[in-house]
PDB file of N, CA, C and O in Angstrom:
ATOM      1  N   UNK A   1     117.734 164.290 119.279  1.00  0.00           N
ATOM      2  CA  UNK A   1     118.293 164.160 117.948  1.00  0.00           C
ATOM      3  C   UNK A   1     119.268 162.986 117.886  1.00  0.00           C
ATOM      4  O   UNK A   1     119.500 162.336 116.866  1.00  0.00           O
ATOM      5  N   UNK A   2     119.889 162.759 119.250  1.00  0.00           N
ATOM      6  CA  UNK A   2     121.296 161.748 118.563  1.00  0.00           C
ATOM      7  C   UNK A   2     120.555 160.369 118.698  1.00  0.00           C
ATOM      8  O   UNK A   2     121.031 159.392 118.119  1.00  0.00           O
ATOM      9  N   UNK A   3     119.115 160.224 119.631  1.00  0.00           N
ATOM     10  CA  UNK A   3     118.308 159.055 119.708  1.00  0.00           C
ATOM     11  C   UNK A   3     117.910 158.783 118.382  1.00  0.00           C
ATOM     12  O   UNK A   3     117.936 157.607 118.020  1.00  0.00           O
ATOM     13  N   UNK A   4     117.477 159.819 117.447  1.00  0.00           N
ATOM     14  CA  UNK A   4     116.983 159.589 116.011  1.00  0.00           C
ATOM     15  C   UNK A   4     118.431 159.322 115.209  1.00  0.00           C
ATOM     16  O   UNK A   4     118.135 158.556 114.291  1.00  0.00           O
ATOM     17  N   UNK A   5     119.136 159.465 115.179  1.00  0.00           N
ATOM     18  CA  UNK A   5     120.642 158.949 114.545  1.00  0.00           C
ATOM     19  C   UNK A   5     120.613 157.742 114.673  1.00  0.00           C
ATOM     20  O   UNK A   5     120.341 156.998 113.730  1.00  0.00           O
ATOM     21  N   UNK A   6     120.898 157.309 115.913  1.00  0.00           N
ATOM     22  CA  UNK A   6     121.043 155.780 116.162  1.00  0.00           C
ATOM     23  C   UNK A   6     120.043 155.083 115.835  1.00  0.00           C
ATOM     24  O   UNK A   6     120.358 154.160 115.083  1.00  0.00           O
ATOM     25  N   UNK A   7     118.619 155.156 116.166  1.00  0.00           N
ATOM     26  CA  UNK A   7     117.740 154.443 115.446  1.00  0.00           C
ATOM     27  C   UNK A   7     117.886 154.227 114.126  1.00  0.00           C
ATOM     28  O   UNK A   7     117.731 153.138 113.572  1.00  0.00           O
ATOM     29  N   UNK A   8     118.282 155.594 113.434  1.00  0.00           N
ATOM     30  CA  UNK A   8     118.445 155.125 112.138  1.00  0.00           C
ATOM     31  C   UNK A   8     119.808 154.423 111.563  1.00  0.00           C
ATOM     32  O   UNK A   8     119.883 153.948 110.430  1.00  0.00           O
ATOM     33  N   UNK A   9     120.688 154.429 112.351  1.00  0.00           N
ATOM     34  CA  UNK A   9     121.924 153.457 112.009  1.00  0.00           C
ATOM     35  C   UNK A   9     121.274 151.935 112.558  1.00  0.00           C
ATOM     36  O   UNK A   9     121.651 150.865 112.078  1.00  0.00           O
ATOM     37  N   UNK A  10     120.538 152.012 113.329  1.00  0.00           N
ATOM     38  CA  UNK A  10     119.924 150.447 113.831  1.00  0.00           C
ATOM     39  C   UNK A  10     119.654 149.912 113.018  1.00  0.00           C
ATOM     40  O   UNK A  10     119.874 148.720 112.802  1.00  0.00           O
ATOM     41  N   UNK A  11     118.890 150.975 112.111  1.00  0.00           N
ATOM     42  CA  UNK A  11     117.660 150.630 111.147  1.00  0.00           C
ATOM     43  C   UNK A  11     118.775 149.942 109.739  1.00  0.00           C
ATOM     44  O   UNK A  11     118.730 148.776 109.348  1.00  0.00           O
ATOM     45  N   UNK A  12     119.585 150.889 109.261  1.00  0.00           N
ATOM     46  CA  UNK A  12     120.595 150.536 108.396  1.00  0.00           C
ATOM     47  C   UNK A  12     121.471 149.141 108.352  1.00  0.00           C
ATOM     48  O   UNK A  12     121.752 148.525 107.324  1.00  0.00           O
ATOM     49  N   UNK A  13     121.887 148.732 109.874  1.00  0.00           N
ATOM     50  CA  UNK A  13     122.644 148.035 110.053  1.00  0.00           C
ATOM     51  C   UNK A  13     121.908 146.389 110.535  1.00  0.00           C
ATOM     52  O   UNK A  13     122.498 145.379 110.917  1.00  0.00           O
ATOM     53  N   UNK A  14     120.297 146.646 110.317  1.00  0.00           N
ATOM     54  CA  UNK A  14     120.098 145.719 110.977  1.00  0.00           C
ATOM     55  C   UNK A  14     120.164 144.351 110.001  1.00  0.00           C
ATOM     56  O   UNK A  14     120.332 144.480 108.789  1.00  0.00           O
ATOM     57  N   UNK A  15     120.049 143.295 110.503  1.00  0.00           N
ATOM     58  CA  UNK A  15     120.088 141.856 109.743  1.00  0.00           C
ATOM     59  C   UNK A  15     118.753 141.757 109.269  1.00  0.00           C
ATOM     60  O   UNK A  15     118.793 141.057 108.257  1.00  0.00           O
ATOM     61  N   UNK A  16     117.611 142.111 109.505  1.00  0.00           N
ATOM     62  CA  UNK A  16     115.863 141.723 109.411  1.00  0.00           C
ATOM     63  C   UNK A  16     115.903 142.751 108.308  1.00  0.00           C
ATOM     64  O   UNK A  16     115.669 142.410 107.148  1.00  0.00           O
ATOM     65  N   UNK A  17     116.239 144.208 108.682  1.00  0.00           N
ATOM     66  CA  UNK A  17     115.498 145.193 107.623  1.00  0.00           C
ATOM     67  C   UNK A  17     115.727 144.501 105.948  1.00  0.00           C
ATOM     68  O   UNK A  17     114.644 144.179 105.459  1.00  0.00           O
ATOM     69  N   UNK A  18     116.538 144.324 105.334  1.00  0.00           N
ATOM     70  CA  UNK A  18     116.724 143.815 103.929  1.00  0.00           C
ATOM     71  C   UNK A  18     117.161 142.175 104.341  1.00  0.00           C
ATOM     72  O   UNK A  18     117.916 141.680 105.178  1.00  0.00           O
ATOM     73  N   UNK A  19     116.110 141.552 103.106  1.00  0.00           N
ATOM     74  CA  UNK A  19     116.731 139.801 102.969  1.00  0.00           C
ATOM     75  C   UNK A  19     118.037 139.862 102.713  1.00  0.00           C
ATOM     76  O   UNK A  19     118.452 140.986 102.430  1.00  0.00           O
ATOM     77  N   UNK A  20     118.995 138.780 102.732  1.00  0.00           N
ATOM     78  CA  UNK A  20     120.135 138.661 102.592  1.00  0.00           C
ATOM     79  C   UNK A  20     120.595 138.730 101.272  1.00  0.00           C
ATOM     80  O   UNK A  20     121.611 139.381 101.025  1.00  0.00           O
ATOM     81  N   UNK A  21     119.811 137.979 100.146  1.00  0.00           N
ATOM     82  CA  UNK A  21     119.965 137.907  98.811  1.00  0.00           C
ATOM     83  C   UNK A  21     119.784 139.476  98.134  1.00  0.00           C
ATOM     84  O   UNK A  21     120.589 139.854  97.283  1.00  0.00           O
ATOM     85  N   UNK A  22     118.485 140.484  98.657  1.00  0.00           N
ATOM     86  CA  UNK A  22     119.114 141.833  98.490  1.00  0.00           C
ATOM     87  C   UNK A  22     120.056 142.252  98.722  1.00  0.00           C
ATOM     88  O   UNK A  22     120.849 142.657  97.872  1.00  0.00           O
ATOM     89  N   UNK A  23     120.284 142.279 100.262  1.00  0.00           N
ATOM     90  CA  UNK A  23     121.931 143.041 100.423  1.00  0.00           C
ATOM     91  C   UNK A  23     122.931 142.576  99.398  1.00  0.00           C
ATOM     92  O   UNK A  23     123.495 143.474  98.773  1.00  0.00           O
ATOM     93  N   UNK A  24     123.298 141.141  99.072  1.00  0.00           N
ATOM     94  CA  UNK A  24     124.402 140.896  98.300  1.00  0.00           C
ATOM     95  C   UNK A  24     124.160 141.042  96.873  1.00  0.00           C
ATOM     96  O   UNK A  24     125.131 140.937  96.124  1.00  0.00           O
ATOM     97  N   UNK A  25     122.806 141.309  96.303  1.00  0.00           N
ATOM     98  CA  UNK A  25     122.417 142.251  94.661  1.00  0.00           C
ATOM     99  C   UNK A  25     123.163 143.361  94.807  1.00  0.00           C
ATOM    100  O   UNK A  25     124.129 143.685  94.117  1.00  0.00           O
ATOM    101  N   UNK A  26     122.643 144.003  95.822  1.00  0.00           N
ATOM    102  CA  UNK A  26     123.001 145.785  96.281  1.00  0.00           C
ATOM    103  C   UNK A  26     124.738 146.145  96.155  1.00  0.00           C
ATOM    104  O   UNK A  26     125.252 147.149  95.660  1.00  0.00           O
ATOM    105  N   UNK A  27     125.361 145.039  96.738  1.00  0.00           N
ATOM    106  CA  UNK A  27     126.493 145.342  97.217  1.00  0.00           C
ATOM    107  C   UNK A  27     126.961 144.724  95.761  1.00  0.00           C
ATOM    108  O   UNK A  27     127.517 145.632  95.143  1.00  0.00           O
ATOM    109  N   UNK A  28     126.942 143.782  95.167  1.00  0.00           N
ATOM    110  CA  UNK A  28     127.542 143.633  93.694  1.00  0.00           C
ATOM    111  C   UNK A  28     127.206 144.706  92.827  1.00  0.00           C
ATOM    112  O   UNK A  28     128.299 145.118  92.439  1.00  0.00           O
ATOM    113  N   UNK A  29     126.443 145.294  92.377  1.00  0.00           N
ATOM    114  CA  UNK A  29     126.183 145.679  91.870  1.00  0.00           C
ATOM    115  C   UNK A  29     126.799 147.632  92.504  1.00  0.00           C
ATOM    116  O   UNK A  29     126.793 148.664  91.833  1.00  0.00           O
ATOM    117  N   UNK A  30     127.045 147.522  93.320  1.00  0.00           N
ATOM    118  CA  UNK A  30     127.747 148.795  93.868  1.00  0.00           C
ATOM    119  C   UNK A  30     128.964 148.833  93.024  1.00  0.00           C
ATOM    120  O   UNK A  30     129.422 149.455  92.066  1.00  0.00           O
ATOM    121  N   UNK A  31     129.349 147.618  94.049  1.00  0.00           N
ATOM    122  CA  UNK A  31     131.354 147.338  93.865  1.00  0.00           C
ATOM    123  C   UNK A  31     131.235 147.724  92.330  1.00  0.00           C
ATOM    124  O   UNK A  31     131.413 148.845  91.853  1.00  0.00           O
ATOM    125  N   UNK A  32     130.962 146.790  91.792  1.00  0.00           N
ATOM    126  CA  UNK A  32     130.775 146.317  89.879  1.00  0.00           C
ATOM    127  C   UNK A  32     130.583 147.772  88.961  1.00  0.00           C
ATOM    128  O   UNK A  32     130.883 147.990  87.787  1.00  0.00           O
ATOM    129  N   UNK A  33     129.971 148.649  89.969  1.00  0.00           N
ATOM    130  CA  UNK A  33     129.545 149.779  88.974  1.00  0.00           C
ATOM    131  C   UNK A  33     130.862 150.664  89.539  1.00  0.00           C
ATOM    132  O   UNK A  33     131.461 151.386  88.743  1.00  0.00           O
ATOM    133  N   UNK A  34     131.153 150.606  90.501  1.00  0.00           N
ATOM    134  CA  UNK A  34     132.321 151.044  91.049  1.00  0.00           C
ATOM    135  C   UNK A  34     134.042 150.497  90.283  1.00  0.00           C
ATOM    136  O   UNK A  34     135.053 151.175  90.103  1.00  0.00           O
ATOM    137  N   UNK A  35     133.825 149.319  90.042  1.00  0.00           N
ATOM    138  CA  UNK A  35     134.944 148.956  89.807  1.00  0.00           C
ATOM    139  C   UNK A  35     135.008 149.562  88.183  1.00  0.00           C
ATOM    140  O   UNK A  35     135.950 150.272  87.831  1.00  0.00           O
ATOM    141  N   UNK A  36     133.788 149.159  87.163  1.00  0.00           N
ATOM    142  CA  UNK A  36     133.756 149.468  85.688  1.00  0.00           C
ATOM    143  C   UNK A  36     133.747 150.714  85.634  1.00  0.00           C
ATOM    144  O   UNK A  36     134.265 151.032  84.564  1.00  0.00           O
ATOM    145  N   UNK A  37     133.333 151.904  86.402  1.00  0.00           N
ATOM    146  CA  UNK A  37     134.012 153.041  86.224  1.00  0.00           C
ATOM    147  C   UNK A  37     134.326 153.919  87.126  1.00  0.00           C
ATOM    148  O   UNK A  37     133.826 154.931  87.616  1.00  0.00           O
ATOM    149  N   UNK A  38     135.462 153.171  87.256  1.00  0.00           N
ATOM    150  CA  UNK A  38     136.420 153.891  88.396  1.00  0.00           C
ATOM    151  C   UNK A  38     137.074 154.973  87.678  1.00  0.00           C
ATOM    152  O   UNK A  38     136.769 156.091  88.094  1.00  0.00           O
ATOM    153  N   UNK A  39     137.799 154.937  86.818  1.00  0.00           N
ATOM    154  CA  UNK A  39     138.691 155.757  86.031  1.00  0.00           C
ATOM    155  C   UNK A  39     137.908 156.494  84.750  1.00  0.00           C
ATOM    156  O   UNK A  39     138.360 156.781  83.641  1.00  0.00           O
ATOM    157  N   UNK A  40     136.419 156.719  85.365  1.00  0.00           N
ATOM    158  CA  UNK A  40     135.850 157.447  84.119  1.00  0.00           C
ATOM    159  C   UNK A  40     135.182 159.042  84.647  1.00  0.00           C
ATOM    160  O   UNK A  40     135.231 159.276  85.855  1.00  0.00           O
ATOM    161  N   UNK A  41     134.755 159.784  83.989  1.00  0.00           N
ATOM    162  CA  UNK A  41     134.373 160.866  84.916  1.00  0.00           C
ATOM    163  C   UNK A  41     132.939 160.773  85.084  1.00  0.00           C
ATOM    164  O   UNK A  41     132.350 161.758  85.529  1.00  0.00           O
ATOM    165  N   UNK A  42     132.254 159.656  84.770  1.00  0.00           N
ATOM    166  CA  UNK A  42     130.697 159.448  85.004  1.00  0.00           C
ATOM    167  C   UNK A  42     130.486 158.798  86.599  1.00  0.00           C
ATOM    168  O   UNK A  42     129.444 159.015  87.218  1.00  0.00           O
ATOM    169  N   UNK A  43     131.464 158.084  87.099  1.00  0.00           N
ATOM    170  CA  UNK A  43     131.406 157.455  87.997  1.00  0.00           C
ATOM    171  C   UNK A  43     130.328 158.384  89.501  1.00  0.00           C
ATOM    172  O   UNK A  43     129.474 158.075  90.332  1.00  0.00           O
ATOM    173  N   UNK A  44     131.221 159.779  89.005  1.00  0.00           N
ATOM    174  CA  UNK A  44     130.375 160.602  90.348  1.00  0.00           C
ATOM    175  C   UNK A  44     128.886 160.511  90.134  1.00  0.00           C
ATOM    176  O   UNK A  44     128.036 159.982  90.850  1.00  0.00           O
ATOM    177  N   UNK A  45     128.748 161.213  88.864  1.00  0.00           N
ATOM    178  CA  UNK A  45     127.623 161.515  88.099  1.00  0.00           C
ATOM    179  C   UNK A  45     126.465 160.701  88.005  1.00  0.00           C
ATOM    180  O   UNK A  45     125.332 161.182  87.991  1.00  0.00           O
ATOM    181  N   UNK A  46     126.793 159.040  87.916  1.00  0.00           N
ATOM    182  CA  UNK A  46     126.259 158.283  88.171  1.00  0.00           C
ATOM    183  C   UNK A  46     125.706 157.776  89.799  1.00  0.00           C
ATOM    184  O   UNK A  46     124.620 157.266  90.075  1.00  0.00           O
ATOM    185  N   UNK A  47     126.678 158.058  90.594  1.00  0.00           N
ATOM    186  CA  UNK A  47     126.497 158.034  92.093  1.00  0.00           C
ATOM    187  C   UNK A  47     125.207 158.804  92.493  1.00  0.00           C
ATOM    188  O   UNK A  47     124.088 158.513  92.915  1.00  0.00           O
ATOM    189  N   UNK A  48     125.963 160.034  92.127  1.00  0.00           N
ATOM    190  CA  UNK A  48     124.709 160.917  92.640  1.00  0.00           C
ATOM    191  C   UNK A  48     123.277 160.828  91.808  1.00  0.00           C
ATOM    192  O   UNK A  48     122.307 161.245  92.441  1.00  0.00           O
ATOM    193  N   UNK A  49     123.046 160.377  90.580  1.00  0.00           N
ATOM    194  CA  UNK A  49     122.142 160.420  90.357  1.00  0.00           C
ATOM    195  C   UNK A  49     121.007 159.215  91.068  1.00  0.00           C
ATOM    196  O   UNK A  49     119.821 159.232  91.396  1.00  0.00           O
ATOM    197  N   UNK A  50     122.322 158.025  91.088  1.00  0.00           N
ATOM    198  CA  UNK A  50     121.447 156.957  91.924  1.00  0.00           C
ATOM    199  C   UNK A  50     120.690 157.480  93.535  1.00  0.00           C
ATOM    200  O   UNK A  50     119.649 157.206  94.132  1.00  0.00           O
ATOM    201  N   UNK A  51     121.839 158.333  93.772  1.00  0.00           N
ATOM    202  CA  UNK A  51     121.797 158.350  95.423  1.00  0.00           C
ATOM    203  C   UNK A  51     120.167 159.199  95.881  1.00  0.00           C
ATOM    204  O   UNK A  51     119.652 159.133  96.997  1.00  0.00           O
ATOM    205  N   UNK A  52     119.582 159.990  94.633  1.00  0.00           N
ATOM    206  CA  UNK A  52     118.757 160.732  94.639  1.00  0.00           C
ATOM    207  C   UNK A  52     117.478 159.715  95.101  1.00  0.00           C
ATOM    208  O   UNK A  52     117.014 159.837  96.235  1.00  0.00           O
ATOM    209  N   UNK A  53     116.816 158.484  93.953  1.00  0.00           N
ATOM    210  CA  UNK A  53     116.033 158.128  94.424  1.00  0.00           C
ATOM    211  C   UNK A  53     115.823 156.894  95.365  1.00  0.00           C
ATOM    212  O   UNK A  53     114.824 156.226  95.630  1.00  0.00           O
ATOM    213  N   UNK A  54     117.174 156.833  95.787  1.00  0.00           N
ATOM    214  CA  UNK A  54     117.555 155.995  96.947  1.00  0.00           C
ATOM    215  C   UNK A  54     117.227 156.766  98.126  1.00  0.00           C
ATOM    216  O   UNK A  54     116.519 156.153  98.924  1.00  0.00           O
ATOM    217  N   UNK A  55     117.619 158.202  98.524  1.00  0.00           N
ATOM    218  CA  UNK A  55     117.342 158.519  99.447  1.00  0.00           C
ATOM    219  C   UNK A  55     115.162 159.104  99.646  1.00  0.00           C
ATOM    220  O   UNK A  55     114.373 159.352 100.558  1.00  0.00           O
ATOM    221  N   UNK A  56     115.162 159.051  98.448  1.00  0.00           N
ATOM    222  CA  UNK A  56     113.626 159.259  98.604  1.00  0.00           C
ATOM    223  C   UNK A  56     113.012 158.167  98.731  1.00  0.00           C
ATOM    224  O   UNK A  56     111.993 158.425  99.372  1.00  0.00           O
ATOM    225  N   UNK A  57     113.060 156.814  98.423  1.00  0.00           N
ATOM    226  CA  UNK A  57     112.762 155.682  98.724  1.00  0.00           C
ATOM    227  C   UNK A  57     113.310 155.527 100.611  1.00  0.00           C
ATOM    228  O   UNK A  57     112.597 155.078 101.508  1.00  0.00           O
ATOM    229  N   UNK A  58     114.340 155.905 100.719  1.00  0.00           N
ATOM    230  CA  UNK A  58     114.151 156.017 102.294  1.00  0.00           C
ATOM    231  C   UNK A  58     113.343 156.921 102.998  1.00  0.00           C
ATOM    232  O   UNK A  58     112.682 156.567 103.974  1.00  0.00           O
ATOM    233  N   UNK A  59     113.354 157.841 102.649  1.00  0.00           N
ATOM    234  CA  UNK A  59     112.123 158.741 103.280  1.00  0.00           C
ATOM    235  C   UNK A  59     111.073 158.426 103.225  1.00  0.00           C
ATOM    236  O   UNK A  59     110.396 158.852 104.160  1.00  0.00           O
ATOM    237  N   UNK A  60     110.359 157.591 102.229  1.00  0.00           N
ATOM    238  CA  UNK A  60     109.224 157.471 101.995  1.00  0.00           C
ATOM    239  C   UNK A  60     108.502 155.973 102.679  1.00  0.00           C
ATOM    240  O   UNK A  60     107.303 155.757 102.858  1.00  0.00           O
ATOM    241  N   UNK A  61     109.736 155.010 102.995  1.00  0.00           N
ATOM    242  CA  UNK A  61     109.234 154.684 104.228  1.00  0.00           C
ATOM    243  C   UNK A  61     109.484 155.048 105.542  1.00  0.00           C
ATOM    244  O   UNK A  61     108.791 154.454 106.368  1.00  0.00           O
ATOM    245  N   UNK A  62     110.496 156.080 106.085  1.00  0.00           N
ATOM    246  CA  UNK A  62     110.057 156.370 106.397  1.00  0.00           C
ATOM    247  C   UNK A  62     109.370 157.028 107.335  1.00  0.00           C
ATOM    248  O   UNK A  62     109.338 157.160 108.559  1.00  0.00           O
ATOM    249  N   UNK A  63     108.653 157.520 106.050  1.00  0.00           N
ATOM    250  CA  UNK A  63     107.161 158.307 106.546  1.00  0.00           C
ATOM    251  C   UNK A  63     106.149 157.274 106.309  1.00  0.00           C
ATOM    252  O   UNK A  63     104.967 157.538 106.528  1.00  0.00           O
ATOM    253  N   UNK A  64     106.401 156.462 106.009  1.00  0.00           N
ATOM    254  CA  UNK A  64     105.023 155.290 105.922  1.00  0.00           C
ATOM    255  C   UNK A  64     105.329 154.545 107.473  1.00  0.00           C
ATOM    256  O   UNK A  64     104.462 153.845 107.996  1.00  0.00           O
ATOM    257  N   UNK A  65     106.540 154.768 108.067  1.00  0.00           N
ATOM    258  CA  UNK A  65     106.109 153.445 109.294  1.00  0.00           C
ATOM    259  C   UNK A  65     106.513 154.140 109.949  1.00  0.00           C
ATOM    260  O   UNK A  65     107.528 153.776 110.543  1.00  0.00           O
ATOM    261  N   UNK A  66     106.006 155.453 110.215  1.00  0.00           N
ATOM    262  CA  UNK A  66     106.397 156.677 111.291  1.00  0.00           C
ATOM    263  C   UNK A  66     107.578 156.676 111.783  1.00  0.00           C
ATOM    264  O   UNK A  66     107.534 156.652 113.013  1.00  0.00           O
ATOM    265  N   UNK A  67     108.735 156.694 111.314  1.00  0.00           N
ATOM    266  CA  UNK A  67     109.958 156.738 112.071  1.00  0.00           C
ATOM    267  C   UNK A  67     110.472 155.347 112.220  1.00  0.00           C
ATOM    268  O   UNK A  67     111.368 155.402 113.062  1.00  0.00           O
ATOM    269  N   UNK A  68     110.307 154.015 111.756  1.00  0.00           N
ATOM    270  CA  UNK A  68     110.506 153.005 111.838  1.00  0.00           C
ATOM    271  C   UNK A  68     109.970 152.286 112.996  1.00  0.00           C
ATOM    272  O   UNK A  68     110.642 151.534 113.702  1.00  0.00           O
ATOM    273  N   UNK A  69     108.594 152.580 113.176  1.00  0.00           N
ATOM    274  CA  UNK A  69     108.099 152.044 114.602  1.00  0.00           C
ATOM    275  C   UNK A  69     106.791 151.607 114.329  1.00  0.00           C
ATOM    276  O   UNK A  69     105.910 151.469 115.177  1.00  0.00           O
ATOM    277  N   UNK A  70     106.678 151.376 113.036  1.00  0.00           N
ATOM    278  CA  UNK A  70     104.876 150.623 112.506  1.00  0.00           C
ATOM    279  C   UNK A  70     105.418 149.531 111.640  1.00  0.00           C
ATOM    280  O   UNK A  70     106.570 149.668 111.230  1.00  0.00           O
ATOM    281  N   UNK A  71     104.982 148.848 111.428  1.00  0.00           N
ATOM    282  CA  UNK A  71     104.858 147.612 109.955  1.00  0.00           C
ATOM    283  C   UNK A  71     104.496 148.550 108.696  1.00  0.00           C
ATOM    284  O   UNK A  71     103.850 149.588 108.843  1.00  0.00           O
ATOM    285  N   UNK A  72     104.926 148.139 107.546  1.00  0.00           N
ATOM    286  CA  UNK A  72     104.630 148.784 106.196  1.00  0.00           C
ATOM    287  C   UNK A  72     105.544 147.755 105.203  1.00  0.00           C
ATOM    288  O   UNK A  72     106.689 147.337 105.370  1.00  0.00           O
ATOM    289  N   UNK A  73     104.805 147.570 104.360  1.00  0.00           N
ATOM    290  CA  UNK A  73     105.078 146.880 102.947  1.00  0.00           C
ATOM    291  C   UNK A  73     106.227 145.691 103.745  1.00  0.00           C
ATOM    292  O   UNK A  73     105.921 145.004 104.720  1.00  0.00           O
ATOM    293  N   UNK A  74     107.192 145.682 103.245  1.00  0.00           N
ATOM    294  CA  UNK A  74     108.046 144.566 103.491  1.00  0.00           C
ATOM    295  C   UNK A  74     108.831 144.532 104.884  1.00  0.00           C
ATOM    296  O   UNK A  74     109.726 143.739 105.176  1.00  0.00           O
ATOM    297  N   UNK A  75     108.229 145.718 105.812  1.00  0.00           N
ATOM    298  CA  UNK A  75     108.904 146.233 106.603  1.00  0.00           C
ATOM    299  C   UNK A  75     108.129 145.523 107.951  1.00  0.00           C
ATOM    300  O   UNK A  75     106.902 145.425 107.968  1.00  0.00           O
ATOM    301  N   UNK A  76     108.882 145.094 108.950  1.00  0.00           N
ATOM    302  CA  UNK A  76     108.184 144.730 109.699  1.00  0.00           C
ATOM    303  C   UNK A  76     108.689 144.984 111.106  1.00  0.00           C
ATOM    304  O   UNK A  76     109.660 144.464 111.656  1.00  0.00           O
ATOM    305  N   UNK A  77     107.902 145.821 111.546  1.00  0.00           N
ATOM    306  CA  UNK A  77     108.567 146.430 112.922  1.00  0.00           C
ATOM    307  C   UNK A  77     109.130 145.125 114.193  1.00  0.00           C
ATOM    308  O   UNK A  77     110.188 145.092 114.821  1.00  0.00           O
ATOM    309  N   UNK A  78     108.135 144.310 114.219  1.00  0.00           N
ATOM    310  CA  UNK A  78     108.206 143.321 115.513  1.00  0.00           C
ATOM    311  C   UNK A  78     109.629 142.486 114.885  1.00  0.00           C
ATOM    312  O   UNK A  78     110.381 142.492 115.860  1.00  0.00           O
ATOM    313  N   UNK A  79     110.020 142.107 114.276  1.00  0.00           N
ATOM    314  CA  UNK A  79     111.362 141.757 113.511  1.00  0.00           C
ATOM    315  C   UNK A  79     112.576 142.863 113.669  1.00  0.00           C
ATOM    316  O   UNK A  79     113.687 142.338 113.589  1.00  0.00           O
ATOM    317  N   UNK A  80     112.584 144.073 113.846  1.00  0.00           N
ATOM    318  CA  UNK A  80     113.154 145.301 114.015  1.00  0.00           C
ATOM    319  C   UNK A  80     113.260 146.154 114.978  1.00  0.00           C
ATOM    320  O   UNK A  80     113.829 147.239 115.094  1.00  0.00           O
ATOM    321  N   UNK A  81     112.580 145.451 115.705  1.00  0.00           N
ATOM    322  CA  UNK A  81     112.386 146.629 117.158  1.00  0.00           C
ATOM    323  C   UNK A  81     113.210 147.225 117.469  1.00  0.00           C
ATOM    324  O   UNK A  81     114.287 146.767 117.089  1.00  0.00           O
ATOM    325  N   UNK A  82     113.305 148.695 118.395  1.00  0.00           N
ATOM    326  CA  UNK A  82     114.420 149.002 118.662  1.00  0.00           C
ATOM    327  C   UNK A  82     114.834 148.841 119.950  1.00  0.00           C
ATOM    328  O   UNK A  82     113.945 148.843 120.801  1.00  0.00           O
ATOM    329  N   UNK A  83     116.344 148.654 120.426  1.00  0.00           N
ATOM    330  CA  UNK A  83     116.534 148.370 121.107  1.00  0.00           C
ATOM    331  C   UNK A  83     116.894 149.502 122.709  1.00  0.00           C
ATOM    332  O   UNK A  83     117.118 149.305 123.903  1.00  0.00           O
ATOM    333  N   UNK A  84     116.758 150.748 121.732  1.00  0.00           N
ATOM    334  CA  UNK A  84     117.091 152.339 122.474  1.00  0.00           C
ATOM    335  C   UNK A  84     115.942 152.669 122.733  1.00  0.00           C
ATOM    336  O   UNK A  84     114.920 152.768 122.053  1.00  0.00           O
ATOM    337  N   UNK A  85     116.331 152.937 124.417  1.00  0.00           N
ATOM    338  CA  UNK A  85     114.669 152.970 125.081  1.00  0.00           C
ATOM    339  C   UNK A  85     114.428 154.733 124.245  1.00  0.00           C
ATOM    340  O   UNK A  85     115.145 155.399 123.499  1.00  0.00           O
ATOM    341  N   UNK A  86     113.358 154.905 124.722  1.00  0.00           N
ATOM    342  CA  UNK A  86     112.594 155.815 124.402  1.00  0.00           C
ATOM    343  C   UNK A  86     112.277 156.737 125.638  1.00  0.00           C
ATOM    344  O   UNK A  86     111.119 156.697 126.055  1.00  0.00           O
ATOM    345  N   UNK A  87     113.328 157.699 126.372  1.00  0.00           N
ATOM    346  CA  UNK A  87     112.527 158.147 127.486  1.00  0.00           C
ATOM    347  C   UNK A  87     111.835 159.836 127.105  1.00  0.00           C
ATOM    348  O   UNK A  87     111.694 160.753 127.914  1.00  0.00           O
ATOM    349  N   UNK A  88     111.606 159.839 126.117  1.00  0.00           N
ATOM    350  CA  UNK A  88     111.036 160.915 125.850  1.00  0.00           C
ATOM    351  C   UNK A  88     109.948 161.270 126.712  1.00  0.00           C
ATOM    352  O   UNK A  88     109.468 160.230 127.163  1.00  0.00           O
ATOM    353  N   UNK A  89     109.224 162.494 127.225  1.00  0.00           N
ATOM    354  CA  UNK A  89     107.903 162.821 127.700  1.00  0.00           C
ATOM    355  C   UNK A  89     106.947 162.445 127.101  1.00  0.00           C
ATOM    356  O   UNK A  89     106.870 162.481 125.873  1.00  0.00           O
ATOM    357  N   UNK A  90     105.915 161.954 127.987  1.00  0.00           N
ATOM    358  CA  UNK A  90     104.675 161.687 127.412  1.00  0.00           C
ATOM    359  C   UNK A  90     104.774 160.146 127.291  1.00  0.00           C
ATOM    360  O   UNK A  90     103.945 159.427 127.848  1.00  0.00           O
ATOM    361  N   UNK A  91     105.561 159.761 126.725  1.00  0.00           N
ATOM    362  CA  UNK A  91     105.406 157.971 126.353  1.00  0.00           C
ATOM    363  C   UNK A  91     105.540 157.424 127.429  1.00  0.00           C
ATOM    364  O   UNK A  91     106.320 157.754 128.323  1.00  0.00           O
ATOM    365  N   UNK A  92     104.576 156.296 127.420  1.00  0.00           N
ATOM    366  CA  UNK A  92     103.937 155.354 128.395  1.00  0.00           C
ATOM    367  C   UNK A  92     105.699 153.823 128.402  1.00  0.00           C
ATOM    368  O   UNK A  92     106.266 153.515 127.353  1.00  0.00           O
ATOM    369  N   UNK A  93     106.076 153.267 129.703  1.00  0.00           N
ATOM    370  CA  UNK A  93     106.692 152.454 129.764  1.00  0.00           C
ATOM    371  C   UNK A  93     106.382 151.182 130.196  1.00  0.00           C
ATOM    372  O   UNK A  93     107.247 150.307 130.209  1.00  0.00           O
TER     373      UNK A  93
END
């Protein structure tokens, strides 16, 4: 389990997974919605509603690139590899 954590903070934190010009849409547009309503009571309301199909858009790849270890849509494993071996049973080294 804590091997699947870290992969997925790899996965989060990496420089390849999102272009650069996304990340800095993402992150303006955070702050910005953050900053315009900070002092309103929609601010949560709005969070969570975003956070819903954000986190299904993560699941849904994924389950498209088995755990982050296939290529899929914009995703490209050989750009991403991970760097945490794998000594699980059964897998070949």
């Amino acid at each position: 389990m804590n091997r699947i954590i870290q992969r997925e903070i790899e996965v989060a934190f990496s420089r390849h997974a999102q272009p650069l010009w996304f990340r800095i849409v993402k992150w303006v547009f955070i702050l910005g919605l953050g900053y315009f309503l900070w002092n309103t009571s929609f601010l949560w309301w709005i969070l969570g509603i975003l956070l819903i199909p954000a986190l299904c858009l993560h699941f849904y790849y994924r389950y498209k690139t088995k755990a982050w270890t296939q290529s899929y849509g914009m995703w490209n494993y050989e750009r991403n590899k991970s760097k945490i071996k794998d000594n699980s049973p059964g897998k070949q080294k």
